[in-house]
C-alpha positions as CSV (number, residue, x, y, z in Angstrom):
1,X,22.1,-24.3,-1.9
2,X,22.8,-22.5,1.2
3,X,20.3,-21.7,4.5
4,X,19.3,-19.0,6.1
5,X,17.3,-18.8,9.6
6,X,14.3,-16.3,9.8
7,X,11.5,-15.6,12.1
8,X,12.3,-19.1,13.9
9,X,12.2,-21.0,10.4
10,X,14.4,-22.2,7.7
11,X,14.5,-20.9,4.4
12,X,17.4,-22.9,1.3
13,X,18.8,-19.8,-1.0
14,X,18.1,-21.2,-4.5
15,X,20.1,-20.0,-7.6
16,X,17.5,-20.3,-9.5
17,X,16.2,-16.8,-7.3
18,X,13.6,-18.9,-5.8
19,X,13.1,-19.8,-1.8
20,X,12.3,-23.3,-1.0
21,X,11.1,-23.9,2.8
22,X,11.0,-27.1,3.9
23,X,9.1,-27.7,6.5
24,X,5.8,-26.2,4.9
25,X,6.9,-28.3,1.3
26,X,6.7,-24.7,-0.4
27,X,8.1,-22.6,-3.0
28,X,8.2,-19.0,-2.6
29,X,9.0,-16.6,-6.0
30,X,9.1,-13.4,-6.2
31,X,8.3,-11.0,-9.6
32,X,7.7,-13.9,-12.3
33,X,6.2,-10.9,-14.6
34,X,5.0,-13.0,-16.8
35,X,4.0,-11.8,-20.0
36,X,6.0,-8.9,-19.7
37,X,7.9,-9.7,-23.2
38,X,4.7,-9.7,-24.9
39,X,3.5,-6.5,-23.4
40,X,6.8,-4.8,-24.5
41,X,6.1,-6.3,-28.0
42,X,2.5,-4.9,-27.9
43,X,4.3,-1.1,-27.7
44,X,6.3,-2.3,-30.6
45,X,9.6,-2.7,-28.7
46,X,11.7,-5.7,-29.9
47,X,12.4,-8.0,-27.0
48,X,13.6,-11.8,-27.0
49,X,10.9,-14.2,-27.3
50,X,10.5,-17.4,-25.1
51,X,10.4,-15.8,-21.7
52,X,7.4,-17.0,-20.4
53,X,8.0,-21.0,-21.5
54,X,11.8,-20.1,-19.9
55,X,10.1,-18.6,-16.2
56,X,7.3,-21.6,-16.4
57,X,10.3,-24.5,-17.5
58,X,12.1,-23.4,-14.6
59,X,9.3,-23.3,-12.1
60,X,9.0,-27.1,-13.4
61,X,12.6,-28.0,-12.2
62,X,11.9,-26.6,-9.3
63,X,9.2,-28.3,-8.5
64,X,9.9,-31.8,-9.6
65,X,13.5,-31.3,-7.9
66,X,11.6,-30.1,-4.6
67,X,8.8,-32.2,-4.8
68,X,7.2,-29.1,-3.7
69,X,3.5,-29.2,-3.1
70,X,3.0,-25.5,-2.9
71,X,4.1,-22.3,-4.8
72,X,3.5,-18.5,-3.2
73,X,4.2,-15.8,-5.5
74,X,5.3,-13.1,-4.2
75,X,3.3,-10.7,-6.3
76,X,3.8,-9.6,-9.8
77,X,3.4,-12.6,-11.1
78,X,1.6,-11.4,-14.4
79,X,3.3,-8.0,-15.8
80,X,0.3,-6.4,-17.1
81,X,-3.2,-6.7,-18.8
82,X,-1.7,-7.3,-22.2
83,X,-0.2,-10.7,-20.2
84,X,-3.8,-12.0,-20.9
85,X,-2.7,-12.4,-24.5
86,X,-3.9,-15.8,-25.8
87,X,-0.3,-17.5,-26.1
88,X,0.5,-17.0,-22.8
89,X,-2.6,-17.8,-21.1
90,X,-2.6,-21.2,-23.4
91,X,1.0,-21.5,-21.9
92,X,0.1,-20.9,-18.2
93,X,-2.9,-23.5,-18.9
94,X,-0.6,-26.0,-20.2
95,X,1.6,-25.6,-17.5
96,X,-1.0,-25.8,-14.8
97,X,-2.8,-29.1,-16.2
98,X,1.2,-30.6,-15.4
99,X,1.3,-29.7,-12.3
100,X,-2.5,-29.9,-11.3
101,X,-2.6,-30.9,-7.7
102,X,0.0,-27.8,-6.9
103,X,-1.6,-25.7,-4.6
104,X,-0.5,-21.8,-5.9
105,X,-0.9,-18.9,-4.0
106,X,-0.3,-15.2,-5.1
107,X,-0.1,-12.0,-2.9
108,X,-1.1,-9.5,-5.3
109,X,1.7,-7.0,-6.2
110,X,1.3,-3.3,-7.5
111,X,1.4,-5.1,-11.2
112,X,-1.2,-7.6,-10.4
113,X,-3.5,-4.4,-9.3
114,X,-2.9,-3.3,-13.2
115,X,-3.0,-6.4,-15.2
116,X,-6.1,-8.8,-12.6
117,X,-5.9,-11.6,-10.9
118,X,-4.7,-14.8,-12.9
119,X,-8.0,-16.6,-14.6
120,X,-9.4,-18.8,-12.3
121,X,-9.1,-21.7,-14.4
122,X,-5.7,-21.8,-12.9
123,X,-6.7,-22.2,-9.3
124,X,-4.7,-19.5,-7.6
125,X,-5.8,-18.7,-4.5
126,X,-5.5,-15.0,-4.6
127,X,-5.2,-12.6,-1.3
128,X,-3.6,-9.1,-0.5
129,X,-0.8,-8.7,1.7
130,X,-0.2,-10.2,4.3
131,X,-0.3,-13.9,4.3
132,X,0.7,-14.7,7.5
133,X,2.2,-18.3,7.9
134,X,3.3,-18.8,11.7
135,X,5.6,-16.0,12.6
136,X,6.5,-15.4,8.8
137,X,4.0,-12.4,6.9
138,X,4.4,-13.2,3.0
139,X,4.3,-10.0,1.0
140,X,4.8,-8.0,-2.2
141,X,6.3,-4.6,-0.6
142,X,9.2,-5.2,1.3
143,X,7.7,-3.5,4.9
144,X,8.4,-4.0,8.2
145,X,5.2,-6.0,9.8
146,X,4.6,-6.4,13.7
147,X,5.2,-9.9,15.3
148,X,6.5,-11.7,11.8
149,X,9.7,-11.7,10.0
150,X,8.6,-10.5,6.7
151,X,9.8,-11.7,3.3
152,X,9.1,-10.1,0.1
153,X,9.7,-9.1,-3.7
154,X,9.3,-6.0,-5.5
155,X,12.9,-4.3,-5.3
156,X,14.4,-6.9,-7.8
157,X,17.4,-6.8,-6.0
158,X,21.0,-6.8,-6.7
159,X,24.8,-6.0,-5.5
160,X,27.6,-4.8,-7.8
161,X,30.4,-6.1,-7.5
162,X,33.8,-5.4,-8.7
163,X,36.6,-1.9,-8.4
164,X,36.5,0.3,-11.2
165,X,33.4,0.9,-14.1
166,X,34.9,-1.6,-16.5
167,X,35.4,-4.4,-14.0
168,X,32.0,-4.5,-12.2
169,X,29.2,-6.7,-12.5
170,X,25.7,-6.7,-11.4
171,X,24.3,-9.8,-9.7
172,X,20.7,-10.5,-8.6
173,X,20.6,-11.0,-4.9
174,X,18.6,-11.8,-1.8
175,X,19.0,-9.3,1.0
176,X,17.8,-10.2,4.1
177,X,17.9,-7.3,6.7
178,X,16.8,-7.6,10.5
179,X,13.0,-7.4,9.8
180,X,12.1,-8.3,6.2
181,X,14.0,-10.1,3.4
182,X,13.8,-9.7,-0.1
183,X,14.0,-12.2,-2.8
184,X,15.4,-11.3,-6.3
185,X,13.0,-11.1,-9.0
186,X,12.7,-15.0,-10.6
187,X,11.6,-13.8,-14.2
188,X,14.2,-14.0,-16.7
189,X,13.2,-10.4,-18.2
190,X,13.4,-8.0,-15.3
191,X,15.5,-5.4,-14.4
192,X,17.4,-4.8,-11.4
193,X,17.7,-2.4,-8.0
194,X,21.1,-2.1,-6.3
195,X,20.7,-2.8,-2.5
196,X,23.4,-2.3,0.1
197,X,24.2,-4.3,3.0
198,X,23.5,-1.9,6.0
199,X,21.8,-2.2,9.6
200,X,23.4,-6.0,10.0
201,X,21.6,-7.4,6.4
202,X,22.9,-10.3,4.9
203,X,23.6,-10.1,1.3
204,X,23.9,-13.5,-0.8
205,X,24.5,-13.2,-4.3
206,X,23.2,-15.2,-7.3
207,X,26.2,-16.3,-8.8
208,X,26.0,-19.0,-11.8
209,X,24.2,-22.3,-9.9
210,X,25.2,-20.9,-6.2
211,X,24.1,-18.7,-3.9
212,X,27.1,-16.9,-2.0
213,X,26.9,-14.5,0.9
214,X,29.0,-11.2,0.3
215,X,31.3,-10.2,3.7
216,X,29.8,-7.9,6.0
């Protein structure tokens, strides 16, 4: 795990592409999509199964490791309407009875416009962007915001690394520039947006179980 000061707090890098912050006992996680397989499915494209018990199972690590008494989801968190599909709302209700007296929070992303608010037999407390905690604003779009440090999802992204086509690799990544940081997208079926260093930004790749910052 590996630390990273930002608008006078301290955020731990996890490589599970999730931020854990101490001092307020809180997960932060960025584009679960959830439900996204089954949407693809619904169009009649073959994707892998499992996804959503994979991004839920890990969200359960994470906050049994953590003891963690709060998630904020970074938006996106369901994929689309067709997320509302039986399974995976039985899934997310199982899930939520575990972990009952988590408090979850979700600033609503440009997918959670399209597929509604989770049901609110989950308890999310549900807000647009900003949520302002101290001098950090928690968002979905990764935008400058005046008198916070601003950290975000939506980009999903990622730095190549590597010489020539054959030998590179993409890895997911969290970038944290001047003014905002983004966190890498934390659902296992999601694509990925290059992002270059730039402007001072910190890169630190996602690379197996650590987190490893890239040279300026």
């Amino acid at each position: 795990m590996l630390s990273v000061e930002a608008g006078g707090e301290s955020f731990v890098l996890l490589p599970e592409r999730a931020v854990w912050w101490p001092a307020r006992r809180s997960l932060l996680v960025a584009d679960a999509h959830v439900g996204k397989a089954v949407s693809f499915r619904r169009w009649g494209v073959p994707v892998p199964r499992g996804t959503t018990s994979e991004t839920l199972d890990l969200l359960t690590q994470l906050v049994e490791r953590h003891a963690a008494e709060r998630i904020v989801f970074l938006g996106d968190f369901l994929h689309s309407r067709r997320a509302h599909a039986p399974a995976t709302l039985a899934a997310l209700a199982r899930w939520r009875s575990r972990h009952a007296a988590l408090q979850l929070s979700l600033v609503r992303g440009n997918h959670d416009d399209r597929a509604g608010d989770p049901p609110a037999a989950l308890g999310f407390e549900v807000v647009d962007e900003p949520l302002r905690v101290d001098g950090i604003a928690l968002c979905h779009y990764p935008k400058p915001r005046a008198g916070a440090y601003v950290l975000a999802g939506h980009l999903h992204p990622c730095s190549t690394l590597g010489g020539r086509a054959h030998d590179r690799v993409r890895l997911p990544c969290f970038h944290f520039g001047t003014e905002v940081g983004v966190l890498p997208a934390f659902g296992s079926f999601t694509g990925m947006h290059p992002m270059a260093a730039g402007d001072g930004a910190r890169i630190f790749v996602v690379a197996g179980e650590s987190v490893v910052e890239l040279p300026r």
